[in-house]
C-alpha positions as CSV (number, residue, x, y, z in Angstrom):
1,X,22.8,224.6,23.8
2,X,23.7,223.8,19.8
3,X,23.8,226.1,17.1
4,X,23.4,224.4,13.6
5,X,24.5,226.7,10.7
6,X,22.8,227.1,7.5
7,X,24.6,229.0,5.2
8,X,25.0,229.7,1.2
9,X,28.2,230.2,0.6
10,X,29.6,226.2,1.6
11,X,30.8,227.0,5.0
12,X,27.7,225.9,7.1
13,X,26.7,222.1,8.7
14,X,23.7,222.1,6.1
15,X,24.3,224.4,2.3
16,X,22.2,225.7,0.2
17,X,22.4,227.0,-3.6
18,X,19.4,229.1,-3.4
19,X,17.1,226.3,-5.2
20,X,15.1,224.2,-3.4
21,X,16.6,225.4,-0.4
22,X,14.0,223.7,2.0
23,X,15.4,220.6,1.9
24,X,19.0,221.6,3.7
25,X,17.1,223.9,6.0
26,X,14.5,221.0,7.0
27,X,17.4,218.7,7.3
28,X,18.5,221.2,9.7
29,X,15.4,221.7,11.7
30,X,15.2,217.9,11.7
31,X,18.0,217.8,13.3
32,X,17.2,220.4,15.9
33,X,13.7,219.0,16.9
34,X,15.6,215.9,17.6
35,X,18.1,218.0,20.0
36,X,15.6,220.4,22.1
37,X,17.3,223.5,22.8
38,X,19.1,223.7,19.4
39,X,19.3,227.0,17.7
40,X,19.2,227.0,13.5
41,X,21.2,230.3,12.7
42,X,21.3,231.1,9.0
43,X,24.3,232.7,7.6
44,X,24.4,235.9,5.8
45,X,23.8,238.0,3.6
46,X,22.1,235.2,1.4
47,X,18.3,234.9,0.1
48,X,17.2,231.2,0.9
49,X,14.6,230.3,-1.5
50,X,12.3,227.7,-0.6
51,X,9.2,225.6,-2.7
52,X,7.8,224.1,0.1
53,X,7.0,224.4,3.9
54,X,10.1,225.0,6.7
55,X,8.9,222.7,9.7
56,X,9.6,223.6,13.1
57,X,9.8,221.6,16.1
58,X,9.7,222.1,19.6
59,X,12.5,223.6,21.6
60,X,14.2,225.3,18.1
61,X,15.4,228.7,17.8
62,X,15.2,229.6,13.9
63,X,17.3,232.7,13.5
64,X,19.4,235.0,11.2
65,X,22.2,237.2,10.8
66,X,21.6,240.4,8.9
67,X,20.6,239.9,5.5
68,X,19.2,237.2,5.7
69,X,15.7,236.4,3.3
70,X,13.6,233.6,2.9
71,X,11.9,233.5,-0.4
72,X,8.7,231.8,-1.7
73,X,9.9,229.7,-5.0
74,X,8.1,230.4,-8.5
75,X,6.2,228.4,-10.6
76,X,4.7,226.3,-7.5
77,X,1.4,224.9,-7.0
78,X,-1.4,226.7,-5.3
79,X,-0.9,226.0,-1.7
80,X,-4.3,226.4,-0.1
81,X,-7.6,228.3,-1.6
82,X,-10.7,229.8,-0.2
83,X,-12.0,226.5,0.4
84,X,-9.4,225.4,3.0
85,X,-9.5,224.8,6.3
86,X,-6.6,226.3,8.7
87,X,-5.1,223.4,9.1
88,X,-4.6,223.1,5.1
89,X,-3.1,226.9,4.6
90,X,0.3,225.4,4.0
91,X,2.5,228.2,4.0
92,X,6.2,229.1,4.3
93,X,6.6,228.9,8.1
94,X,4.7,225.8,9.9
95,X,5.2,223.7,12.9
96,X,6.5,220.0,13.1
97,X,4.4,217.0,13.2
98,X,1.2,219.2,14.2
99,X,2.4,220.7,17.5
100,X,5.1,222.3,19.5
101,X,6.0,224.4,22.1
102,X,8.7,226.7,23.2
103,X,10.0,227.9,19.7
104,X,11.3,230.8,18.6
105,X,11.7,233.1,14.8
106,X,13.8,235.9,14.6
107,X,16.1,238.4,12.7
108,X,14.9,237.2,9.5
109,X,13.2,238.7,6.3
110,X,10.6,236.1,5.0
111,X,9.4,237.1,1.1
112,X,6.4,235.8,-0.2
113,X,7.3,236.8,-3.2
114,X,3.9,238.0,-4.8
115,X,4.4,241.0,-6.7
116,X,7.3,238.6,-8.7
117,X,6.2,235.5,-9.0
118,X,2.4,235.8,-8.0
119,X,0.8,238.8,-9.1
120,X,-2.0,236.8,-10.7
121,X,-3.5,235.3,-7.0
122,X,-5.8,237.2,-5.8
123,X,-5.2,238.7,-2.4
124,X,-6.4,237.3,0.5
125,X,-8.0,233.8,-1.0
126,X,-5.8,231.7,1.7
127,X,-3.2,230.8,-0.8
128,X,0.7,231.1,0.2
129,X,0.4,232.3,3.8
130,X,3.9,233.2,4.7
131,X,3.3,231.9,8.6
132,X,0.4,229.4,9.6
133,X,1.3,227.9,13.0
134,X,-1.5,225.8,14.3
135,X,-1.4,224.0,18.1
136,X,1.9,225.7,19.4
137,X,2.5,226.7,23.1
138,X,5.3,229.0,23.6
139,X,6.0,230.9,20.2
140,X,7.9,234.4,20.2
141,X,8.7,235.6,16.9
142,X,10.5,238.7,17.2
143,X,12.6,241.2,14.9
144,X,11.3,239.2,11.6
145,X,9.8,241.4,8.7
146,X,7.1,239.7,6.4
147,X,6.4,241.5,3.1
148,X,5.1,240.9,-0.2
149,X,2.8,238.1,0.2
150,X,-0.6,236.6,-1.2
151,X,-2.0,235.7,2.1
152,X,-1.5,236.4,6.1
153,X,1.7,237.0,7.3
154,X,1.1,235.0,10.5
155,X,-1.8,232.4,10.8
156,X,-1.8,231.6,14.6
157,X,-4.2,229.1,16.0
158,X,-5.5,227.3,18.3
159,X,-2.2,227.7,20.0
160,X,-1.0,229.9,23.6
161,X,1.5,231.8,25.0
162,X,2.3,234.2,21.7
163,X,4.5,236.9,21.6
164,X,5.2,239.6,18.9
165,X,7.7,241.6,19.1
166,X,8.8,244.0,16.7
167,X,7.7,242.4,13.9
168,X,7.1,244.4,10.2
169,X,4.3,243.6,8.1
170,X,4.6,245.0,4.6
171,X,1.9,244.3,2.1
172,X,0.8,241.3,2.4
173,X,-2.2,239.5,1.0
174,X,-4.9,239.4,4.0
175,X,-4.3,240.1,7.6
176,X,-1.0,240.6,9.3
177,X,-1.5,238.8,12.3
178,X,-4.6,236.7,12.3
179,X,-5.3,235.2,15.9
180,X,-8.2,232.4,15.6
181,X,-8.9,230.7,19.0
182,X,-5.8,232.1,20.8
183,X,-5.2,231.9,24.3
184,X,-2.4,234.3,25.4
185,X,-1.0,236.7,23.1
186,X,0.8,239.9,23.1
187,X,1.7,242.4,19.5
188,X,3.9,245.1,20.5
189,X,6.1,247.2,19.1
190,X,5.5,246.6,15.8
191,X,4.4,248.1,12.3
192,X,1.8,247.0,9.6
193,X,1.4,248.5,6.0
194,X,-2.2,247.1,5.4
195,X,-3.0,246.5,1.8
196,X,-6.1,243.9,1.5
197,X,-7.3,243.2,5.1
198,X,-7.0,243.9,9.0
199,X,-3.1,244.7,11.0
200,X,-4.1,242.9,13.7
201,X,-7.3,240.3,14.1
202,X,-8.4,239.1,17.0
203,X,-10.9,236.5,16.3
204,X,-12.2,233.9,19.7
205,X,-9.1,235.1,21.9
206,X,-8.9,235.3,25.4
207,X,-5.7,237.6,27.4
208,X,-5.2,239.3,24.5
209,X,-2.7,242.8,23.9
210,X,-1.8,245.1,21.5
211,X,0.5,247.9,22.6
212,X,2.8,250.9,20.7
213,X,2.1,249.4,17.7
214,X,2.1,251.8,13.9
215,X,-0.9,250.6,12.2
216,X,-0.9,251.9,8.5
217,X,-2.1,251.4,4.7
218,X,0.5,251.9,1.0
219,X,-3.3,251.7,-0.2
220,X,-6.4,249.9,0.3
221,X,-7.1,247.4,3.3
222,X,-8.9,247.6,6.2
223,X,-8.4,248.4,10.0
224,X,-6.4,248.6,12.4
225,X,-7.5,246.2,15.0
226,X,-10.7,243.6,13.8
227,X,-12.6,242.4,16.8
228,X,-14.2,239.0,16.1
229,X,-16.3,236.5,18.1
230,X,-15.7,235.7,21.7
231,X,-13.1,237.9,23.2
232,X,-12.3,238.2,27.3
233,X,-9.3,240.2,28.6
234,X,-8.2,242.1,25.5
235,X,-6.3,245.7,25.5
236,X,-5.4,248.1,23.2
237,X,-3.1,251.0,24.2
238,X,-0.8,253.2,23.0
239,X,-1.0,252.2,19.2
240,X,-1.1,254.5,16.7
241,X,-3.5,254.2,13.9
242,X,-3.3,256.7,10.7
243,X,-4.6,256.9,7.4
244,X,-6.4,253.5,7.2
245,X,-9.0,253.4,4.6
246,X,-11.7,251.8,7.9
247,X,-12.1,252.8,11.0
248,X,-8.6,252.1,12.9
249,X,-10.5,249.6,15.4
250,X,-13.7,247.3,14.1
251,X,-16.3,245.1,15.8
252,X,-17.9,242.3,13.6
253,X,-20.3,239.9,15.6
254,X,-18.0,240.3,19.3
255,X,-19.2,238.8,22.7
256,X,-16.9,240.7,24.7
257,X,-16.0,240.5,28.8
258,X,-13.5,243.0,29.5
259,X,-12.0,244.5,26.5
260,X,-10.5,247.5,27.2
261,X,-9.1,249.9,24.2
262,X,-7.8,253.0,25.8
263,X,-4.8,256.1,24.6
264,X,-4.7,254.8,21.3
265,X,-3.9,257.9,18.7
266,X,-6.2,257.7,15.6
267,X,-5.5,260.4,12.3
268,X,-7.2,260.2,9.2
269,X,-8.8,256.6,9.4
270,X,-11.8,255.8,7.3
């Protein structure tokens, strides 16, 4: 297995200034999707700032030591709107050449960088997601905190085989994790501070679960857990849901077989 090092201080295989920092880190994860198995480590402490999408491929480890940020640039262009489909909500995390499988994100600190650069976008109008990962199978991101976005933390679609482990969502712009058409996917261990939408959405998944997971608000948002359209196999367990401004777990137009939301501890939700 090869580790390719990014770093921001001159001593890695691809360096970066902390301008337009995308390019060396996409030359990098170039490199790895055309190596399966390779590992893109970024050195730290450094804050890698980036104006356009990081695109991973299949097979590729993206990873940091501590300290380690990724920043949305200023002064870009609207990436996405309303009007967009999924497949257009560019955002700071995607995957290579329109699928993948097997890849992994961790130890990292990815900025959307809305309260300094952005505080004129409206929340949750699909612009700057921080993670849209369309028609991946085999994606664990793990140990990654996403905070101060304009959008979702993680867009995941019509992909399988997710896992989410001990992930932090801190204020970002719509849901934290937004599932749509998911086959396979597990949220554990993990803690959301809601401010516009839902922690956790489930929306058309089947073999879906959300366990021991701290489901909050710094003010405003919505629930918990949001149910949406066809769900089979889905549990809830062992979260804990507190002073939400909804109730901690919603319904909106489900079609469920075998959902199951049991010893889940709710205090002070709307």
């Amino acid at each position: 297995m090869q580790t390719i090092t990014v770093a921001g201080d001159g001593s890695g295989d691809f360096n970066c200034d902390g301008k337009d920092d995308h390019v060396q880190i996409n030359q990098a994860l170039e490199s790895a999707a055309n190596n399966p198995g390779t590992t893109v480590h970024f050195k730290g402490p450094f804050t890698y700032v980036i104006g356009d999408s990081l695109l991973i491929g299949s097979d590729t480890i993206l990873e940091g030591d501590s300290g380690v940020t990724i920043k949305l640039a200023k002064g870009l262009p609207v990436w996405g709107g309303r009007e967009s489909s999924i497949s257009e909500k560019k955002a700071m995390l995607m995957i290579r050449g329109g699928s993948a499988s097997n890849v992994a994100i961790r130890s990292l600190t990815v900025d959307g960088s809305q309260s300094d650069y952005y505080s004129g976008v409206r929340l949750g109008t699909s612009c700057y997601n921080m993670a849209t990962i369309v028609n991946c199978n085999g994606l664990t991101i793990k140990n990654v905190t996403f905070q101060n976005g304009c959008n979702d933390a993680m867009l995941i679609s019509k992909s399988s085989n997710i896992m989410m482990d001990t992930v932090t969502v801190n204020k970002c712009g719509h849901d934290g994790i937004y599932a749509y058409h998911v086959n396979g996917i597990t949220v554990k261990n993990s803690k959301f501070i809601n401010r516009t939408n839902s922690s956790v959405r489930l929306d058309s998944v089947t073999d879906g679960v959300m366990t021991n997971n701290e489901c909050t608000t710094s003010g405003g948002g919505y629930a918990g857990l949001e149910l949406q359209g066809t769900l089979k196999n889905i549990e809830a367990s062992g979260n804990n849901f507190h002073d939400l401004s909804a109730p901690a777990i919603v319904h909106l137009n489900t079609k469920e077989t075998n959902v199951n939301i049991h010893d889940n501890r709710i205090e002070n939700c709307g």
